[in-house]
C-alpha positions in Angstrom: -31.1 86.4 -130.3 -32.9 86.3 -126.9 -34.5 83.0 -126.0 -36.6 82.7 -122.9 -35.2 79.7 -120.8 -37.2 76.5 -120.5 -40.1 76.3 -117.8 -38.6 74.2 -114.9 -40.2 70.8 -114.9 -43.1 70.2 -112.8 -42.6 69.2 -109.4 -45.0 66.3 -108.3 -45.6 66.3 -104.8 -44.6 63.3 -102.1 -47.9 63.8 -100.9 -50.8 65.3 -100.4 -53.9 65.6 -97.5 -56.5 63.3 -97.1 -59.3 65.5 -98.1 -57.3 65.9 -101.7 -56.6 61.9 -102.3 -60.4 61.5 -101.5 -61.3 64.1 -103.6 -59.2 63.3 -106.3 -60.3 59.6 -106.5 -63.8 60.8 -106.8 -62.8 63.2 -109.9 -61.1 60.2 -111.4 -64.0 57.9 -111.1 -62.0 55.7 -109.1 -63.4 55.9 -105.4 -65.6 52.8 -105.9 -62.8 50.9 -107.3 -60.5 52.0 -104.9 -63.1 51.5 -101.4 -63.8 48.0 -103.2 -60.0 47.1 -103.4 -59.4 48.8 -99.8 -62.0 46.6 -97.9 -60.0 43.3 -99.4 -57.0 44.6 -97.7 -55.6 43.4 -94.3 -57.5 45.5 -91.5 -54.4 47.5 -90.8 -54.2 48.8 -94.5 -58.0 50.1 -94.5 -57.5 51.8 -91.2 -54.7 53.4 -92.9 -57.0 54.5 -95.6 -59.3 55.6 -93.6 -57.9 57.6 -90.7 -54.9 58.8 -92.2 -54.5 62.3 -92.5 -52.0 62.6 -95.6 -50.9 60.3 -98.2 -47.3 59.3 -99.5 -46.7 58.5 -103.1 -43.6 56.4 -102.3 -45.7 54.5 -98.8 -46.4 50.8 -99.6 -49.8 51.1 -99.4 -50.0 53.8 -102.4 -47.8 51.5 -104.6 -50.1 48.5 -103.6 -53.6 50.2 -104.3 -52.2 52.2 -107.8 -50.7 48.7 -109.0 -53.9 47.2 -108.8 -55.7 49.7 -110.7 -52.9 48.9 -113.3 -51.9 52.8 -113.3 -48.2 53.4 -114.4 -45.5 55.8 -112.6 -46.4 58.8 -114.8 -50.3 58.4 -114.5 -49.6 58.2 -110.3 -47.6 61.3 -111.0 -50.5 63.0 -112.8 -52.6 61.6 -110.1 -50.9 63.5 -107.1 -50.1 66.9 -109.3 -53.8 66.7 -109.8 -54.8 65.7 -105.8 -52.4 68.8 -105.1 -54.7 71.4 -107.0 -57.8 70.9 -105.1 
């Protein structure tokens, strides 16, 4: 008996552009949050925020801000395959 061979798992990318994080917080609800947590930051980290042109999953800066929203490793996962799409 044939059996079709199980879909690869889905890769979740390291990063994704600027336009796509920005997008994506504002489909999440989170950009409020997120601008609110941001301007608490040392200047260095909301320059980051603001002028960078792509975002890294693994950068300190990511694992700062998606701690503080409380989010867990699979919903920052789920975050970026999302960002990806637009």
């Amino acid at each position: 008996m044939f059996s079709a061979p199980p879909a690869p798992p889905a890769v979740v990318p390291e990063s994704v552009s600027a336009r796509q994080f920005h997008l994506q917080l504002s489909v999440a609800g989170l950009r409020a949050q997120v601008i609110a947590w941001i301007g608490t930051q040392p200047v260095e980290m909301q320059d980051a925020f603001e002028y960078s042109g792509s975002f890294v999953r693994s950068e300190p800066m990511m694992e700062s801000g998606f701690a503080a929203l409380g989010y867990t490793s699979a919903q920052i996962d789920a975050f970026f395959t999302a960002a990806a799409l637009l």
